[in-house]
C-alpha positions as a printed NumPy array, in Angstrom:
array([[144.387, -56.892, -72.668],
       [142.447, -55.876, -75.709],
       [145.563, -57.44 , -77.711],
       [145.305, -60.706, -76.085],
       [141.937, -60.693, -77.044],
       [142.128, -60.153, -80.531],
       [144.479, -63.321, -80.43 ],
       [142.342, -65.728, -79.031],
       [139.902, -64.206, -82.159],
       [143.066, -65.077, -84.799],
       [143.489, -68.38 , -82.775],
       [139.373, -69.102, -82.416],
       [139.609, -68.426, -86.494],
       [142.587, -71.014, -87.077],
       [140.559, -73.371, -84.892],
       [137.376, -73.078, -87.378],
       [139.257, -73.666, -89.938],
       [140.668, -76.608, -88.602],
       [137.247, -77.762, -87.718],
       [135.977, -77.511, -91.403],
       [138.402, -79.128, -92.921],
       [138.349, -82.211, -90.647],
       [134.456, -82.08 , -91.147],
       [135.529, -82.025, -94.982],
       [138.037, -84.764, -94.515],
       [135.587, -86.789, -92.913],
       [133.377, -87.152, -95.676],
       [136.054, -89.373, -97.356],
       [134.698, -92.791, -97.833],
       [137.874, -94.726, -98.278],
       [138.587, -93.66 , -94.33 ],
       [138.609, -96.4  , -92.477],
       [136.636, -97.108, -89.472],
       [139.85 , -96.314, -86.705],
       [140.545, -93.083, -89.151],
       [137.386, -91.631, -89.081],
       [136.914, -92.311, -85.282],
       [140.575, -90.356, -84.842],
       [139.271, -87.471, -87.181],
       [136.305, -87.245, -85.631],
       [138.115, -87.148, -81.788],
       [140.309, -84.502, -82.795],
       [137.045, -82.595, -84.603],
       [135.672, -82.822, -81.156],
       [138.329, -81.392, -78.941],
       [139.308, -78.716, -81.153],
       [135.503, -77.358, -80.812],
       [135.835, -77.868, -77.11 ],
       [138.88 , -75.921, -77.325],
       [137.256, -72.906, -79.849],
       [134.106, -73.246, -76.794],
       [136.411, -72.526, -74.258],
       [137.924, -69.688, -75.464],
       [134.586, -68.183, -76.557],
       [133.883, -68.59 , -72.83 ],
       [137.321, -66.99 , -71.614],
       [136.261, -64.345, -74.045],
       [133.037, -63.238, -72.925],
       [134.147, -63.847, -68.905],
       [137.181, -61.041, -69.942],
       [135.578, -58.62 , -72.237],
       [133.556, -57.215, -68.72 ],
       [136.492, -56.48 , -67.216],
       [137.964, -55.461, -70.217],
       [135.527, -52.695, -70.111],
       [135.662, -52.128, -66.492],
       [139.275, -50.758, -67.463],
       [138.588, -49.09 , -70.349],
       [136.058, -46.686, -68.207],
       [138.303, -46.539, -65.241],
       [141.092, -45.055, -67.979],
       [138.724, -42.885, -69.432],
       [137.877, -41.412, -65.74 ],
       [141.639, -40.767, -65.114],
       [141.758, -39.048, -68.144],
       [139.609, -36.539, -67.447],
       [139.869, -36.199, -64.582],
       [143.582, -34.998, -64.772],
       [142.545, -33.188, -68.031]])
């Protein structure tokens, strides 16, 4: 689980990045109207997708944690 996490991190990076440099691109003024419109759609949904997995994120890390302690009981408990 805690791998999976520190994916979506990598992936919520790559995702930022992508953001800026769209936001960069943007800032072009030989774009055209239809160009920056497109840039500024996918701008949009890749920050709705970064959101998202902020939000899986944060609903997972509880349980995350739930499991961690649970492990930790075992453990000493057979120890």
């Amino acid at each position: 689980m805690k791998q999976i996490i520190e994916n979506y991190r990598m992936g919520q990076a790559q995702l930022k990045t992508r953001v800026a440099q769209l936001k960069n691109s943007l800032s072009d003024r030989t774009l055209s109207l239809m160009e920056r419109q497109n840039l500024d759609r996918r701008r949009r949904l890749l920050l709705e997708e970064y959101y998202e997995m902020e939000h899986l994120i944060r609903t997972v890390l509880p349980y995350l944690e739930t499991e961690k302690a649970a492990e930790s009981a075992g453990d000493s408990i057979c120890g």
